[in-house]
C-alpha positions as CSV (number, residue, x, y, z in Angstrom):
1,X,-6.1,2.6,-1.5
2,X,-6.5,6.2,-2.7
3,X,-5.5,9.6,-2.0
4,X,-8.2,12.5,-1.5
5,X,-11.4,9.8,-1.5
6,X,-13.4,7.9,0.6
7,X,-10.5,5.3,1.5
8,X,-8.1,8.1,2.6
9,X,-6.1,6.6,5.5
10,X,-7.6,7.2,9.1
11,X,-5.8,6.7,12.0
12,X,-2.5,4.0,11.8
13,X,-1.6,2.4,8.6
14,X,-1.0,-1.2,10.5
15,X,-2.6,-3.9,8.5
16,X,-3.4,-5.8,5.4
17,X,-4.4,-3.6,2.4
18,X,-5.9,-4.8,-1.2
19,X,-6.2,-2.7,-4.4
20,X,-8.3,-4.7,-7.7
21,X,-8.2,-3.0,-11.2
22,X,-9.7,-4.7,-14.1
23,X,-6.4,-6.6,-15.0
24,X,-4.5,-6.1,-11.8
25,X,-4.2,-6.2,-8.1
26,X,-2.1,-5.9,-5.3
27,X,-2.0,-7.0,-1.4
28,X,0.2,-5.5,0.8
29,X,1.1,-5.4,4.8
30,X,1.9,-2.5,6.3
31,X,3.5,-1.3,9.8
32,X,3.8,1.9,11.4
33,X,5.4,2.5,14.0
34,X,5.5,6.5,15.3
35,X,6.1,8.4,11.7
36,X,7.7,5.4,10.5
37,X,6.0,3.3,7.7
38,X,7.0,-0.3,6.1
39,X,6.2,-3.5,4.6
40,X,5.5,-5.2,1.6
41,X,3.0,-7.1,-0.9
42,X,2.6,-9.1,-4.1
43,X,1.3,-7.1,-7.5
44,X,-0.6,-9.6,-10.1
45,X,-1.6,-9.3,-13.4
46,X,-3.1,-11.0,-15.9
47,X,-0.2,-9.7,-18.4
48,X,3.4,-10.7,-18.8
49,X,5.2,-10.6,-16.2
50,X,3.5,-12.5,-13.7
51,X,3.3,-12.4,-10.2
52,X,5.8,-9.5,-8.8
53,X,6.7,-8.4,-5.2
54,X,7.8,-5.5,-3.5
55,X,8.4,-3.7,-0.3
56,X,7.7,-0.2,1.0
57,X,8.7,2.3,2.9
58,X,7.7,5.8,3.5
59,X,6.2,8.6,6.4
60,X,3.0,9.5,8.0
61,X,2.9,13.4,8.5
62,X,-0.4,14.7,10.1
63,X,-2.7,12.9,7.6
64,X,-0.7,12.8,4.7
65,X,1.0,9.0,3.6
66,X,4.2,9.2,1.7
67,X,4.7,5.5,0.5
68,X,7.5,4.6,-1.7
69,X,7.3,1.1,-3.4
């Protein structure tokens, strides 16, 4: 997932989405409908605390994503 780079959003945000970092990742599902964004997904890390989850919510304006998690 990024903003600005070669995994930019094109076209609906509808789907499964994965982000890996050294000691973390996250998976999340997403679901636009019109403008509309939301969803959720897991965050793990190899620190304290384990395991977290969270939902989102946000916009789609012309080609911009606002997410808020």
């Amino acid at each position: 997932m990024g903003c600005g780079d070669a995994l930019t959003p094109r076209g609906a945000l509808t789907g499964s989405w994965a982000a890996t970092r050294s000691i973390y990742s996250a998976t999340m599902t997403l679901a636009q409908i019109g403008d509309s964004v939301t969803g959720g997904g897991t965050l793990h890390t190899r620190l304290s605390p384990p395991d977290m989850t969270f939902t989102v919510g946000g916009h789609l304006r012309q080609s911009t994503a606002t997410l808020t998690f």
